[in-house]
C-alpha positions as CSV (number, residue, x, y, z in Angstrom):
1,X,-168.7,-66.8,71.7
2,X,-172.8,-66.3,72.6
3,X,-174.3,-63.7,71.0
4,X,-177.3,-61.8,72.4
5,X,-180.7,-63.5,70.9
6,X,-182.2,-61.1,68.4
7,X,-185.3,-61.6,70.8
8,X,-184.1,-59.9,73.5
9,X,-182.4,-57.0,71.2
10,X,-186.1,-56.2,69.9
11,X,-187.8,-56.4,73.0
12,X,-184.8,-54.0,74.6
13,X,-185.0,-51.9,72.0
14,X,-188.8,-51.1,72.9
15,X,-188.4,-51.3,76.8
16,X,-185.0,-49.4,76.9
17,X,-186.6,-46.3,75.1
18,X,-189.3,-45.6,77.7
19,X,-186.6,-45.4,80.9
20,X,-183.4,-44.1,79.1
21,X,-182.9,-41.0,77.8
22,X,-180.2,-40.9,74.7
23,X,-177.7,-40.1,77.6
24,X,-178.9,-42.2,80.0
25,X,-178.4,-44.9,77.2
26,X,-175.0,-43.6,75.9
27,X,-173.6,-43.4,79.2
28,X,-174.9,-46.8,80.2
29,X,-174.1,-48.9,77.4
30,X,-170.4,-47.4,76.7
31,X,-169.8,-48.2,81.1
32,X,-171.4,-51.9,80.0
33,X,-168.5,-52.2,77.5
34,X,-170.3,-51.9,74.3
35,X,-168.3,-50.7,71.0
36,X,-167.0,-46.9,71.3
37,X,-168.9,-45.4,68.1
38,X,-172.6,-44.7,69.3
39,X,-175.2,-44.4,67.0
40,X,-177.0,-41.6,66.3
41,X,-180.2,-42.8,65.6
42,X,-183.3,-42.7,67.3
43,X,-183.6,-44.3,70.8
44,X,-185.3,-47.5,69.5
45,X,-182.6,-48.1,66.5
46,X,-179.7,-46.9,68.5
47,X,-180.4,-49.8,71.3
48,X,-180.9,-52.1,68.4
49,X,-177.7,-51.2,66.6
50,X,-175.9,-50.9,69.2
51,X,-176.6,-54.0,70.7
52,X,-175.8,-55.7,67.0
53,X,-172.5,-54.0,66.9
54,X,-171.7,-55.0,71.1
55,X,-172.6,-58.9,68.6
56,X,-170.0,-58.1,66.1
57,X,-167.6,-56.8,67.4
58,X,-167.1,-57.6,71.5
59,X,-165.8,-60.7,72.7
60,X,-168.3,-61.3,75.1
61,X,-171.8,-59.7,74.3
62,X,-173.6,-60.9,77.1
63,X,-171.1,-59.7,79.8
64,X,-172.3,-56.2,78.1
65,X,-175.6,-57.4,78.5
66,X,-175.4,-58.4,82.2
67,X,-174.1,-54.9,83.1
68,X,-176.9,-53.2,81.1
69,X,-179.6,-55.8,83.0
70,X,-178.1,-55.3,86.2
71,X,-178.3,-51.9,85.6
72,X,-182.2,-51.6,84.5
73,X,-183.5,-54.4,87.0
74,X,-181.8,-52.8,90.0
75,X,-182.3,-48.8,89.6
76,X,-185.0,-47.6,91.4
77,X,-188.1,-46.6,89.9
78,X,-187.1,-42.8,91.3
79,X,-183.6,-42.8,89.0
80,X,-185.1,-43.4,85.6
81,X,-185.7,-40.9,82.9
82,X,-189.7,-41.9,81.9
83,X,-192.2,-39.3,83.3
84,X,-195.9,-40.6,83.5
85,X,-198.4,-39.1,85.4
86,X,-198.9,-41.4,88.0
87,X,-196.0,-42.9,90.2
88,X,-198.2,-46.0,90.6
89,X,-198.4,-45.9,86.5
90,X,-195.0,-45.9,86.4
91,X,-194.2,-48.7,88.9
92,X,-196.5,-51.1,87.2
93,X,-195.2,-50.4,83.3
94,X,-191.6,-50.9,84.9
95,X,-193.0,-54.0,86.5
96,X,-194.5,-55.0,83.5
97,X,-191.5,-54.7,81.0
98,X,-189.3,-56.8,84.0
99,X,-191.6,-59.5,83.9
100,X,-191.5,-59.0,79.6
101,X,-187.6,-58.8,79.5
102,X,-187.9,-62.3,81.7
103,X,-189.9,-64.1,79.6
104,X,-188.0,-63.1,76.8
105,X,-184.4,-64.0,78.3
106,X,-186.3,-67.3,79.0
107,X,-187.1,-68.3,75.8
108,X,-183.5,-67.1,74.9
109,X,-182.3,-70.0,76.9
110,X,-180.9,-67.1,79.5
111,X,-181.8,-65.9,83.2
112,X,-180.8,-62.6,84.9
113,X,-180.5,-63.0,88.9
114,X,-179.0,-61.2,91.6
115,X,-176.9,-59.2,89.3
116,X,-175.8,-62.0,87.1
117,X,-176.6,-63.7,83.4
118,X,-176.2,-67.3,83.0
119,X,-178.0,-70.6,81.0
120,X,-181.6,-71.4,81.7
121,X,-180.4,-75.2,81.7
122,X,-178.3,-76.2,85.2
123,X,-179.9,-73.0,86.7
124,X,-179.9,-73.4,90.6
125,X,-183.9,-73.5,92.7
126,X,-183.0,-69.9,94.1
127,X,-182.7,-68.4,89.8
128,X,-186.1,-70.3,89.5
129,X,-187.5,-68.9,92.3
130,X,-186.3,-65.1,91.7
131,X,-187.8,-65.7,88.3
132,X,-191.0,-66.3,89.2
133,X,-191.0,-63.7,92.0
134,X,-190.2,-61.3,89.4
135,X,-193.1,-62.3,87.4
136,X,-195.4,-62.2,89.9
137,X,-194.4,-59.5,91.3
138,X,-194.5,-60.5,94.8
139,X,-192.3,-58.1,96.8
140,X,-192.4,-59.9,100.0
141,X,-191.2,-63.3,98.5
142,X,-188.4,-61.2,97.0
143,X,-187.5,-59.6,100.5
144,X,-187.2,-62.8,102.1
145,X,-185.3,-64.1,99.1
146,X,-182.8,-61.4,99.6
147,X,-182.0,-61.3,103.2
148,X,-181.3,-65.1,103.1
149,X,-178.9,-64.8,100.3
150,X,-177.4,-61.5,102.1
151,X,-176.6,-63.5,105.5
152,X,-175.5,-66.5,104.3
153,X,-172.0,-66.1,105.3
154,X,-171.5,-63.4,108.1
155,X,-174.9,-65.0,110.0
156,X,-175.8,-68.3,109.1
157,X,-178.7,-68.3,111.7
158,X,-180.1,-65.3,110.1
159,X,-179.9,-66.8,106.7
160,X,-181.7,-70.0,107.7
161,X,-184.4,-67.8,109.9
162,X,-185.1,-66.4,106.5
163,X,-185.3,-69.5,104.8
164,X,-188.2,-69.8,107.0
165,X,-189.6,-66.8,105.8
166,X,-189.3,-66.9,102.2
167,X,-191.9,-70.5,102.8
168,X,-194.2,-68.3,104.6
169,X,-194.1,-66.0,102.3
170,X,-194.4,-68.0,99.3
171,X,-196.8,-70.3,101.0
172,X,-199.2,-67.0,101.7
173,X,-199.0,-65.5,98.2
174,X,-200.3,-69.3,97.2
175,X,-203.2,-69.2,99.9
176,X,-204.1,-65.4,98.9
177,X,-204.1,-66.3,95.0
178,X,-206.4,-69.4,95.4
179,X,-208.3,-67.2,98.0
180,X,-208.6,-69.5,100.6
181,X,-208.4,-67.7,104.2
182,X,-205.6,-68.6,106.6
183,X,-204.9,-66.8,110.0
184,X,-202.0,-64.6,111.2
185,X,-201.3,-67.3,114.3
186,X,-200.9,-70.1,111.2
187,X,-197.5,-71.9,112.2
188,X,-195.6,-72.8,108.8
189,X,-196.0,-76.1,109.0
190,X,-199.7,-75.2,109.2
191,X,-199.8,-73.2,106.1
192,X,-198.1,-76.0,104.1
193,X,-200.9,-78.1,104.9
194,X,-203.2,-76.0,103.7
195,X,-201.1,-75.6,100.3
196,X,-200.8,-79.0,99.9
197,X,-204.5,-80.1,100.4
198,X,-205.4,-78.0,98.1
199,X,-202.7,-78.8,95.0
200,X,-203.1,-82.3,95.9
201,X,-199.6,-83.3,97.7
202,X,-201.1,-84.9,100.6
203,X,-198.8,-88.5,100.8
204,X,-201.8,-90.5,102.3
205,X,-203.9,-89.9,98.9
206,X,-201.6,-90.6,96.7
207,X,-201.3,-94.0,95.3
208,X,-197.8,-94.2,93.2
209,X,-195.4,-95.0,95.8
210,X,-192.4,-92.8,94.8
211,X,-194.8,-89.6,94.7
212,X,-195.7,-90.1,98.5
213,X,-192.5,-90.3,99.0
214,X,-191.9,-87.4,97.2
215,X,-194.4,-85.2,98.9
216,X,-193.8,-87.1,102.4
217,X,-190.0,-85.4,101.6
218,X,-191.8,-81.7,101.0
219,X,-193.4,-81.9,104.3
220,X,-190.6,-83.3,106.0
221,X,-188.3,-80.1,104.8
222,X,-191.0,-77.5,105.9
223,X,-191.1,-79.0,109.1
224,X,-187.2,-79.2,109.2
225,X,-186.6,-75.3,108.5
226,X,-189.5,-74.6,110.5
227,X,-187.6,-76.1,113.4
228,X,-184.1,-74.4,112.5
229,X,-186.4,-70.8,112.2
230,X,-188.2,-71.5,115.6
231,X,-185.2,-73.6,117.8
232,X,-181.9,-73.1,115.9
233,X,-182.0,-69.4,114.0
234,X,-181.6,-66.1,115.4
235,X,-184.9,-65.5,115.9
236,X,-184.9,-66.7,119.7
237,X,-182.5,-66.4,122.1
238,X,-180.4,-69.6,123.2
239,X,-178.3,-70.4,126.0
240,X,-174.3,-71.5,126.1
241,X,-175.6,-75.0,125.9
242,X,-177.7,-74.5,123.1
243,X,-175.6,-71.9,121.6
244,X,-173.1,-74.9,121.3
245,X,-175.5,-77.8,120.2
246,X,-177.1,-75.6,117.6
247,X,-174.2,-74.2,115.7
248,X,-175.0,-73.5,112.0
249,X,-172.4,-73.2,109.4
250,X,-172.9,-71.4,106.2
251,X,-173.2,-74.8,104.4
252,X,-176.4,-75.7,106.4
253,X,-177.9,-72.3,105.9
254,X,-177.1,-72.8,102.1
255,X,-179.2,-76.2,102.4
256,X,-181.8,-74.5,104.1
257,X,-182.2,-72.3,101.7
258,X,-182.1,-74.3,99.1
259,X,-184.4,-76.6,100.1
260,X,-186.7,-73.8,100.8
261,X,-186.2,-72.5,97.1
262,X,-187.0,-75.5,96.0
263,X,-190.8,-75.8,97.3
264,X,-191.2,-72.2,97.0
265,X,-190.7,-72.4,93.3
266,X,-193.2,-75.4,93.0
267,X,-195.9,-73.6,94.5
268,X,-195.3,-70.2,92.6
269,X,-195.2,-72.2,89.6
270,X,-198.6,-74.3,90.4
271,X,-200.3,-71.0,91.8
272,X,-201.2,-70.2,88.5
């Protein structure tokens, strides 16, 4: 059975506090499953209690803590209890304490994505990249991010158009950090050269032979979704003929995407 890390029972017990009221808390951790009895305490002890007794005595802890994640990640900012005077105070101390409840299930050896908990290790490109959209706090790498993983089965064009866009996106949030102008009309393959000038990826400059290969790969998979975005997604239309040549099946928009996760990811990571 896997317990809750004590880690992340502290830091909940000071996040929790600030967005719950005691019945927003009550209500939310008896739905999650936790043990009946609920302490009467103060906000701060009851979460930490609680979430010792949910250790002792349920089966599964962290199914309990999923539901209670899922739950605090996903509500809008409009739906919690905390009053501060300024909504844009508000949005960045929730913003904050996502990215500190991260970090924390990180060094817990546990990551929280698109509603589910699971190991850090065997964690799939898209959990890495969520993670560091989360702690960023780039909103339109998180759109893109979204809308690919929405489509992936009822439009596998869509999906792989916004594989597309999660690059751009990623590749843009890279070029704005490092503040080094691009322009609107940039093509994706375009922008990835730019990116990789500057962190050094360019396979011509490189002397160890399996790097260039490496970063010959990178740009080879930009250029490849670039094409699907542009010629193959649903972006553009196509005629009978092309509509049959350039069928995409869910699998190929799951490549796409992760492929696109992938190099997003890197160039979050390296951004800093």
């Amino acid at each position: 059975m896997e317990r809750i890390p004590t880690k992340v029972i502290g830091n909940l017990s000071s996040i929790l506090p600030d967005w719950y009221s005691h019945a927003g808390i009550d209500a939310l951790f008896l739905y999650a499953g936790a043990p009946e009895e609920v302490p009467d305490l103060s906000k701060p002890k009851k979460v930490e209690t609680w979430l010792r007794s949910t250790n002792k005595f349920v089966d599964e802890p962290l199914s309990v803590l999923e539901v209670i994640l899922d739950d605090f990640f996903e509500k809008p900012l409009e739906q919690f209890s905390a009053w501060m005077p300024e909504a844009g105070e508000r949005q960045e101390k929730l913003d904050a304490d996502k990215r500190k409840l991260d970090r924390t299930l990180a060094s817990g050896g546990l990551v929280f994505s698109s509603g589910k908990l699971r190991p850090t290790r065997g964690s799939s490109s898209t959990l890495s990249l969520e993670e560091e959209v989360r702690r960023h706090g780039l909103s339109s790498v998180d759109k893109e991010i979204k809308r690919a993983l929405e489509q992936v089965e009822k439009d596998p064009h869509a999906a792989a158009h916004y594989a597309g866009n999660v690059l751009e996106a990623a590749f843009k949030a890279y070029l704005d950090k490092k503040a080094i102008k691009y322009s609107l009309s940039h093509t994706l393959s375009e922008l990835w050269k730019m990116v990789a000038k500057d962190i050094g990826l360019k396979p011509g400059e490189l002397e160890d032979k399996d790097l260039r290969k490496i970063a010959s790969g990178m740009h080879s998979v930009v250029d490849g979704i670039m094409y699907l975005r542009n010629k193959k997604s649903g972006a553009h239309g196509k005629s009978e003929s092309e509509a049959r040549t350039y069928k995409i099946a869910p699998r190929h928009a799951r490549l796409a995407i992760n492929a696109a996760h992938t190099i997003a990811a890197y160039v979050l990571e390296v951004a800093d």
